[in-house]
Residue frames relative to the residue before (quaternion, step in Angstrom):
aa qw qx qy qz dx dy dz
X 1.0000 0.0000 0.0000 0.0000 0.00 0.00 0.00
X 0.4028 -0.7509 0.4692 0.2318 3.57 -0.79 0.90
X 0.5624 -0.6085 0.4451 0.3397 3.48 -0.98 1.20
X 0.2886 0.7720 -0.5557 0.1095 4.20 0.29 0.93
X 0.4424 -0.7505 0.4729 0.1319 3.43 -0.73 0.81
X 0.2423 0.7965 -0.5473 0.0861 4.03 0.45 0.33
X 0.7780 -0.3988 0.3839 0.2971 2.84 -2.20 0.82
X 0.0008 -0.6082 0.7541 0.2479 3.59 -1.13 -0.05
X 0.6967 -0.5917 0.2840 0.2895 3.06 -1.84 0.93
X 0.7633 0.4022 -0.1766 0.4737 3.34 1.36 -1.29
X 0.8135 -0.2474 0.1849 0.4928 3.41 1.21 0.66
X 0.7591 0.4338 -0.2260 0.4295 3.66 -1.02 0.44
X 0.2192 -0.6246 0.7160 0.2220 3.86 -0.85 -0.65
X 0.3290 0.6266 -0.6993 -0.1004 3.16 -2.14 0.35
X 0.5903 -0.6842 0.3988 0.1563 2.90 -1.48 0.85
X 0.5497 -0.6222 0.4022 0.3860 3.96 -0.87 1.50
X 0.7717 0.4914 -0.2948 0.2757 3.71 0.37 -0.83
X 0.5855 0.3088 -0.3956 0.6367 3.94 1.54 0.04
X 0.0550 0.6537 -0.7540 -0.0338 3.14 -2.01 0.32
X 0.5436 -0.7344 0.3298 0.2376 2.83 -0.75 1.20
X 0.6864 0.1278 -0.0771 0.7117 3.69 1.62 -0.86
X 0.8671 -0.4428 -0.0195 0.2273 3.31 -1.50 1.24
X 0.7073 0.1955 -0.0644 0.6763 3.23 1.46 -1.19
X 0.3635 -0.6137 0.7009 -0.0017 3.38 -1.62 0.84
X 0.0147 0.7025 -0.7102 0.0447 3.71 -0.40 1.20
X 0.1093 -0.6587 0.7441 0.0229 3.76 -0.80 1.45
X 0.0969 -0.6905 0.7119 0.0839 3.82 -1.35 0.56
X 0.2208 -0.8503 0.4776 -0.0087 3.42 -0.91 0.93
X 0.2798 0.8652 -0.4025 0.1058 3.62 0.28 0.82
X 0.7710 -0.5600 0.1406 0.2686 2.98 -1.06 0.21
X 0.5969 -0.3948 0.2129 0.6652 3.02 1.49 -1.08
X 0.1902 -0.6512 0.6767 0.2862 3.99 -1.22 0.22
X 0.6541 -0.5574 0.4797 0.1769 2.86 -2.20 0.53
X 0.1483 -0.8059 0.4751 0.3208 3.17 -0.80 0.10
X 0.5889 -0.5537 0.3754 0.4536 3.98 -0.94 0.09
X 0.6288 0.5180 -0.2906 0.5018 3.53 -0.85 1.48
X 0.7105 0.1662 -0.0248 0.6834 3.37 0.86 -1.56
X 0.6065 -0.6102 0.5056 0.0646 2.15 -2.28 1.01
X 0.2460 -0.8005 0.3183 0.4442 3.60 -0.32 -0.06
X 0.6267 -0.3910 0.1506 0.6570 3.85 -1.23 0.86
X 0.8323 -0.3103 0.3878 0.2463 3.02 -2.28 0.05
X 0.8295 0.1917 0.0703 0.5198 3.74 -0.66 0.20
X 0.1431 0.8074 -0.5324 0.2100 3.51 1.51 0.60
X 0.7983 0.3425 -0.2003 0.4531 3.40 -0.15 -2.29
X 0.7427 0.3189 -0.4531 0.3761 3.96 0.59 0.33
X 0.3655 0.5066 -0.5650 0.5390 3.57 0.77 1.15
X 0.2493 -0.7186 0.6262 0.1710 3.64 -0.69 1.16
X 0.8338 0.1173 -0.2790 0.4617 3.32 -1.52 1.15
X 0.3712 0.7448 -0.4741 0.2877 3.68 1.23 0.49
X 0.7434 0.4033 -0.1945 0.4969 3.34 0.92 -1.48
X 0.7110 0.3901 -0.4025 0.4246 3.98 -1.15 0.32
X 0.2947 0.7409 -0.5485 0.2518 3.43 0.10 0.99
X 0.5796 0.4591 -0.2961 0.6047 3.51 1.52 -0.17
X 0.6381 0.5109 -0.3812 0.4319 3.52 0.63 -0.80
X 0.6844 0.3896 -0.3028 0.5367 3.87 0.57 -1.30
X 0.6148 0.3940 -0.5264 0.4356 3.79 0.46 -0.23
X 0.8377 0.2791 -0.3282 0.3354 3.53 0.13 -0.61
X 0.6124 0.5689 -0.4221 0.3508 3.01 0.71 0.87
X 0.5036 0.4688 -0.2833 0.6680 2.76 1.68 -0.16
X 0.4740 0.4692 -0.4382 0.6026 3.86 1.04 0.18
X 0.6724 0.4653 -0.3081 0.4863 4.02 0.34 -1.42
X 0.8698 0.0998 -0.1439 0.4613 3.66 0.36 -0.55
X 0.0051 -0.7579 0.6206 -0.2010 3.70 1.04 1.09
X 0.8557 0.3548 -0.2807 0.2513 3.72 0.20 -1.43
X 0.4750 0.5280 -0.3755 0.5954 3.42 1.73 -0.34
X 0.4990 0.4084 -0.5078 0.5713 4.05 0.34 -0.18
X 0.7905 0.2112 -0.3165 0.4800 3.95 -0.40 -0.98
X 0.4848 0.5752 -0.5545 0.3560 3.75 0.43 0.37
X 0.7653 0.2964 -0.0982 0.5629 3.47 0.77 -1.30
X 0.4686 -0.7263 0.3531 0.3580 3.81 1.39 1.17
X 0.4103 0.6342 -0.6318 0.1738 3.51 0.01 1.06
X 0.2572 -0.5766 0.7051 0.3228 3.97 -1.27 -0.03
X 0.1487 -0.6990 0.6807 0.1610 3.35 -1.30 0.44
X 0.1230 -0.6842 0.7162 0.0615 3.52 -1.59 0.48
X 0.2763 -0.6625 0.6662 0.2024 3.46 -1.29 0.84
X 0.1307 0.7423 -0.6334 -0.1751 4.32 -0.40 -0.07
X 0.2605 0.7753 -0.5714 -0.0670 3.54 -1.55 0.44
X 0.6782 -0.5345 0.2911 0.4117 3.37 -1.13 0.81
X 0.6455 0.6467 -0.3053 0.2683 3.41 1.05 -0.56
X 0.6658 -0.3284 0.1553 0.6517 4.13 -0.88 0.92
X 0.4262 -0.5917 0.5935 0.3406 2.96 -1.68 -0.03
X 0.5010 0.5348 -0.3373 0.5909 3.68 1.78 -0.56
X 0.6464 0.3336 -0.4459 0.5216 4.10 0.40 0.29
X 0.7262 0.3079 -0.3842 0.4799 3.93 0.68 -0.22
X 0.5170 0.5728 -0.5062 0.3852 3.51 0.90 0.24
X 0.5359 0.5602 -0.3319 0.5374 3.54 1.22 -1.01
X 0.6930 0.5004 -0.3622 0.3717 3.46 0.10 -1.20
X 0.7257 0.4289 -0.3604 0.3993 3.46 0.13 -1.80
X 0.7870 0.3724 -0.2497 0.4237 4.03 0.63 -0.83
X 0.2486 0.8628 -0.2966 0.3254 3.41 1.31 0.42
X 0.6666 0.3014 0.4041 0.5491 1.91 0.57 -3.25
X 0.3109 -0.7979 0.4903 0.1622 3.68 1.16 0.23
X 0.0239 0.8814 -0.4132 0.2279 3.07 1.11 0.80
X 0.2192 -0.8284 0.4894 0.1616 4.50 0.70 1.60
X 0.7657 0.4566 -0.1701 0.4200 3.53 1.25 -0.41
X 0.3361 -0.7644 0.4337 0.3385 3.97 -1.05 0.45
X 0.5642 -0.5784 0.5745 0.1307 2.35 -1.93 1.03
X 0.1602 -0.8699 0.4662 -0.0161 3.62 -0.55 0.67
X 0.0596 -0.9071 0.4080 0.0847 3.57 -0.07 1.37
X 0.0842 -0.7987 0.5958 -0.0040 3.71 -1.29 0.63
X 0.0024 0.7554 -0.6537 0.0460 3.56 0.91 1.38
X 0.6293 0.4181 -0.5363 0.3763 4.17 0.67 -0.08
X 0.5885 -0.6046 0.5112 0.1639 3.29 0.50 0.16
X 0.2667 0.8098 -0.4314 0.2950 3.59 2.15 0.16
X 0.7534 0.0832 -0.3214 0.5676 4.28 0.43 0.11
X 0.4325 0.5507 -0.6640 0.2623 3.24 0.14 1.13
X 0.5239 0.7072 -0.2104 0.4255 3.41 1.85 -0.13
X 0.4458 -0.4153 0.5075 0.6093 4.01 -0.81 -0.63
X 0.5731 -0.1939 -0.7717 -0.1961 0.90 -1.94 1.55
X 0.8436 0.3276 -0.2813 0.3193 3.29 0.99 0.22
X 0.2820 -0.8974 0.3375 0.0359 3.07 1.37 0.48
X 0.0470 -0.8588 0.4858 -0.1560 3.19 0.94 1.87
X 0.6133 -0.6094 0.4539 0.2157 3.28 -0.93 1.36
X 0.1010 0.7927 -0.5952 -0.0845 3.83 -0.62 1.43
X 0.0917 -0.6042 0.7301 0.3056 4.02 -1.00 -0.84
X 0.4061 -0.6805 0.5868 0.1663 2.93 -2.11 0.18
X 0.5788 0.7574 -0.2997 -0.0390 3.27 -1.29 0.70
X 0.5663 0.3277 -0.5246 0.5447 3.15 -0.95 1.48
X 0.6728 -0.6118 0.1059 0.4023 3.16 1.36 0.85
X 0.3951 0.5951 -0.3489 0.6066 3.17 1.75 1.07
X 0.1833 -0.7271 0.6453 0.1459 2.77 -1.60 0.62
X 0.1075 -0.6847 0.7064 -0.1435 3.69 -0.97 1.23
X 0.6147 -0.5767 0.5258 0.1140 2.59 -1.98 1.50
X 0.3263 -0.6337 0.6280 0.3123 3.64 -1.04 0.97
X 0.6144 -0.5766 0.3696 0.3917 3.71 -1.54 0.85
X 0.1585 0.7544 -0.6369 0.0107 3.69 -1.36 0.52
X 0.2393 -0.7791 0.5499 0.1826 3.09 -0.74 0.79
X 0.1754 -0.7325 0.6173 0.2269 4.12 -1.03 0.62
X 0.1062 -0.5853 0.7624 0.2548 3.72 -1.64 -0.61
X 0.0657 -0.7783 0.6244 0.0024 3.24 -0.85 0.73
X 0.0905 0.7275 -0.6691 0.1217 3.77 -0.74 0.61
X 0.7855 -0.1599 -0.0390 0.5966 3.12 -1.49 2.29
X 0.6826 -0.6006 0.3070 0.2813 3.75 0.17 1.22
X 0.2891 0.7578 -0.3510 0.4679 3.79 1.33 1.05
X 0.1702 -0.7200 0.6047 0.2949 3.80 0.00 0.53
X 0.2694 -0.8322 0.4840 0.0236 4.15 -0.68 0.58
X 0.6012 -0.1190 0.1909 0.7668 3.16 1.49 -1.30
X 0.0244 -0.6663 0.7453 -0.0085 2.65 -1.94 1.06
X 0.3101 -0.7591 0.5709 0.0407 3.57 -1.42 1.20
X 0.3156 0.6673 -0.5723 0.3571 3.60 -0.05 0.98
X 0.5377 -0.3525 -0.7323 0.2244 1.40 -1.33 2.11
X 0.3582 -0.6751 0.6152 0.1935 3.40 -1.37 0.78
X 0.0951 0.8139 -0.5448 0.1781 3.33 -0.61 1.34
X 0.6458 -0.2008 -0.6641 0.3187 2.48 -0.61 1.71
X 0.5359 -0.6100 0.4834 0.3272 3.83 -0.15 0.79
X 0.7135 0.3253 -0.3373 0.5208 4.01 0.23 -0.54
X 0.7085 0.2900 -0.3621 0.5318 3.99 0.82 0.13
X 0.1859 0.7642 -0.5436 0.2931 4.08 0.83 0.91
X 0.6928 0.5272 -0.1866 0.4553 3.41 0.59 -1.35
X 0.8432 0.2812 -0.1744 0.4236 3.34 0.68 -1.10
X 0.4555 0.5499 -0.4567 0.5306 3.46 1.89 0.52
X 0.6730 0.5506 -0.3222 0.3742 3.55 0.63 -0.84
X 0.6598 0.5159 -0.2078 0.5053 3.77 1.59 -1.30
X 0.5691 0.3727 -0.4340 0.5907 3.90 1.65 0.21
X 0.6428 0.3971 -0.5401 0.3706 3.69 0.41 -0.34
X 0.7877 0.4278 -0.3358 0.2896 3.55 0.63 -0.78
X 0.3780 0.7535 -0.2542 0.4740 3.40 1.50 0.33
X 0.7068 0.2633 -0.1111 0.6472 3.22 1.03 -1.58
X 0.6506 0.4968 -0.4694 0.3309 4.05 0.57 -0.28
């Protein structure tokens, strides 16, 4: 995992390469909605666009089984950092949310899969495990988003 330093939504910065307990589950999505707005044009025909609330709250619903099996979770997306601030307190969300509107791992070394639209660019969803600062497992394409969490809590089970 590259040593990358990103905003968190509610303040502060940390960096992908420490975790405080063994594994480091980073989700990657595109963006959530907010209440009111629509989403950009031609959303639901961008595959893996829609469910960005679902996989967060499921990874919210099973946060305490993640810190059972010592993981930290991070959520990161290109999107405002004032739309994931709303979100994370929304969605009571126990974990941070972690912005990159530069677009800073769409680069080496990892070169996370983005798309564009509404004239943005936004990270397609992946999910990492990281252990002692090691990618381990990667999920891509995440399908269905609302069962992420509970794929990620069998890999770390069986690892």
């Amino acid at each position: 995992m590259p040593p990358v330093e990103l905003a968190v939504a509610a303040g502060g910065r940390r960096r992908l390469d420490r975790s405080p307990t063994r594994w480091l589950v980073v989700y990657v999505y595109p963006r959530t909605g907010r209440p009111g707005e629509e989403p950009p044009d031609g959303w639901d025909l961008i595959p893996g666009a829609r469910g960005c609330t679902p996989q967060s709250c499921a990874f919210r619903d099973h946060h305490a089984d993640l810190v059972d099996l010592d993981a930290t979770v991070y959520g990161i997306s290109a999107q405002p950092i004032d739309e994931q601030r709303e979100f994370a307190a929304r969605m009571h969300l126990p974990f941070p949310l972690l912005n990159d509107t530069e677009l800073v791992l769409a680069y080496e070394p990892l070169r996370l899969p983005t798309f564009q639209a509404a004239g943005s660019t936004l990270y397609r969803r992946v999910t990492l495990c990281v252990d002692a600062g090691t990618i381990r497992k990667v999920f891509y394409p995440v399908f269905p988003p609302d069962r992420n969490a509970a794929e990620v809590i069998e890999y770390l089970r069986s690892a």
